[in-house]
N, C-alpha and C positions, 0 to 999 in steps of 0.2 A: 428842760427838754430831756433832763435825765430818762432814761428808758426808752428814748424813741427810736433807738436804735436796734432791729431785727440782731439777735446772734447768729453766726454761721453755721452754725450747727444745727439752729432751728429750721432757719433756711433749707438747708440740708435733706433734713428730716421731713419735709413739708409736701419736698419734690419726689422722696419714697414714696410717699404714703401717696401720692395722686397719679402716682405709675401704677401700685397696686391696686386702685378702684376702678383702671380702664372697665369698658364691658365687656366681659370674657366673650361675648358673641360677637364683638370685632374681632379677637384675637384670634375666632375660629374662622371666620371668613379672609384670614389671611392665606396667602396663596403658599403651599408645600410642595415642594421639589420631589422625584421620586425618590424610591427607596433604594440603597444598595445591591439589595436584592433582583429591583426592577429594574436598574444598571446593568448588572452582570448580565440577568437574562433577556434585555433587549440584545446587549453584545454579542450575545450567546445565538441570538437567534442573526443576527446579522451574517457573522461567521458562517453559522449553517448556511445559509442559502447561499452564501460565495461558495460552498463546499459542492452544494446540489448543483450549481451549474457546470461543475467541472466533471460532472458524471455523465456519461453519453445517457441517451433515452432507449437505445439497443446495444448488441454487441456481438461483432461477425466472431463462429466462435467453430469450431471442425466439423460440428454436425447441424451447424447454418445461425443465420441468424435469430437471437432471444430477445426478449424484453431484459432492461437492467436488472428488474427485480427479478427475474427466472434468474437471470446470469447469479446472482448474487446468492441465490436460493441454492443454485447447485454446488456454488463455491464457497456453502456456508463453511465448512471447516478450512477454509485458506481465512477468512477473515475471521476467525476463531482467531487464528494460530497467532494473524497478525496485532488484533485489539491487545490480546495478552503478553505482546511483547516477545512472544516465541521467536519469530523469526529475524528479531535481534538479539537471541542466544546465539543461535547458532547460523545463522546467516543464510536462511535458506526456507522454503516452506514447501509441504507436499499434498498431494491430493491423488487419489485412486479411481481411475475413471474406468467405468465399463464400457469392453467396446465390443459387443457380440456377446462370446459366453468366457470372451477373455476378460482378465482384470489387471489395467495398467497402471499400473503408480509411478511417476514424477515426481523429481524436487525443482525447484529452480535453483539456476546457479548460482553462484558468490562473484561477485563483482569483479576478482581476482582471475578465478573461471575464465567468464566473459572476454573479458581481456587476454586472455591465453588463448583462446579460439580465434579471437580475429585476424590471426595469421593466417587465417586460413578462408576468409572471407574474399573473393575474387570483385573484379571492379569490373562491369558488363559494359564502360563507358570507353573501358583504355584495354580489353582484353576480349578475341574472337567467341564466340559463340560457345566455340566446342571446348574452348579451353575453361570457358566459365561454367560450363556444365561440371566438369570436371571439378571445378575448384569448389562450387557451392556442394557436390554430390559429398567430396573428404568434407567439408564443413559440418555437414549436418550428421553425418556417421559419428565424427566424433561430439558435435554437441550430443546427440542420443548416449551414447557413452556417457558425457559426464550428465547427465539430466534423467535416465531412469535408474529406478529402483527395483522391476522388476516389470515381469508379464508372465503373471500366470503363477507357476514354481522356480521359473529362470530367476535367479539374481543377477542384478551388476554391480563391479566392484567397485567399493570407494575407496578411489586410489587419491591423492592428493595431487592438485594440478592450480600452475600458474607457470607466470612466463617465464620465471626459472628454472622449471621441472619439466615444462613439456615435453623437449627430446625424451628424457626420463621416463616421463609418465606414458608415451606411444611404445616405448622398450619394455614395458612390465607385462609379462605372459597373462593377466587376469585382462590387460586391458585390449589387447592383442586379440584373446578368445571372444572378449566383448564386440569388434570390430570386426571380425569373420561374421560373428551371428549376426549383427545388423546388415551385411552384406549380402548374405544368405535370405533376406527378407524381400519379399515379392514390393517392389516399386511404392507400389499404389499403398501398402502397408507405412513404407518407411515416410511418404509422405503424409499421412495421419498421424503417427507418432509424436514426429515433428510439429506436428499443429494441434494437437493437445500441449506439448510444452507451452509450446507458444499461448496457447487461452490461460495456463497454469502461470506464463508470467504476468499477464494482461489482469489476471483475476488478484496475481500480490499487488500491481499495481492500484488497481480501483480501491484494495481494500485500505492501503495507504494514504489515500488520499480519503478517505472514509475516513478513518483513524484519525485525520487529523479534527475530527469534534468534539475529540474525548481528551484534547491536550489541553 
């Protein structure tokens, strides 16, 4: 019976060799997974659309309501500033709106800002009428101080401001003469100003959450 025993190695070798004569035409009708590629860009696309519903379909803005894509079109250099990163340089973004044969430019404020003015934000739930008048009318004089950059050839000053410097910063003669001239402005003016800030901070926002497609 000498020889009648298979070597191991032949063995071995027997069960290579019968792997490589499958039909390569089974081995193509094996089922493939997607591509890395077609990973990232299903995620990709997923992401977006959680991004798009978070975007209104209009947006109430000083000179009425727009389509997103108008809004978006007039604010193309706010979402400029923001994709590039600008306005986490310098903590802030501007836009120059025309309003007649003036020409208004805004920044928005720095977070810091923000919180230094709300000293001065009145509660219409726990305070009369007239006194809330009063309190939102200082509110908004001084936000227009710290939030334009000009109208027209007027400058306003960039003075530094937070909740350590306020007193400071209402005692400095640029910010003073800034706060006469806002006084000096007819009603119905200082309430437009005000509501272009307000679209210029609504416009960093949307572009924010825009931004977030490209992260």
């Amino acid at each position: 019976m000498a020889g009648s025993f298979a070597r191991k190695e032949d063995i071995l070798s027997s069960i290579q060799a019968k792997k490589g004569q499958q039909d390569p035409s089974q081995a193509e009708k094996r089922p493939t997974g997607p591509s890395t590629e077609q990973i990232l860009k299903e995620q990709a696309d997923i992401v977006s659309n959680l991004i798009d519903k978070q975007l209104p379909e209009t947006v109430n803005t000083a000179f009425g309501t727009v389509e997103y894509a108008k809004f978006k079109q007039i604010f193309s250099d706010v979402y400029e500033q923001v994709a590039d990163k600008h306005n986490l340089i310098i903590g802030r973004v501007s836009h120059a709106f025309k309003v007649g044969s003036m020409v208004v430019t805004v920044r928005s404020l720095k977070n810091k800002e923000r919180v230094a003015l709300m000293a001065f934000v009145g509660n219409p739930k726990t305070e009369d009428l007239a006194k809330f008048s009063r309190d939102d009318a200082e509110y908004r004089k001084r936000f227009l101080v710290a939030s334009l950059v000009s109208i027209d050839e007027t400058r306003f000053p960039d003075v530094l401001l937070s909740s350590d410097n306020l007193e400071k910063w209402e005692q400095n003669q640029q910010i003073k003469e800034a706060m006469n001239f806002i006084e000096d402005l007819d009603d119905s003016l200082v309430v437009l100003l005000f509501n272009l800030a307000m679209d210029l901070s609504m416009a960093k926002q949307l572009a924010l959450i825009e931004n977030l497609k490209n992260q």
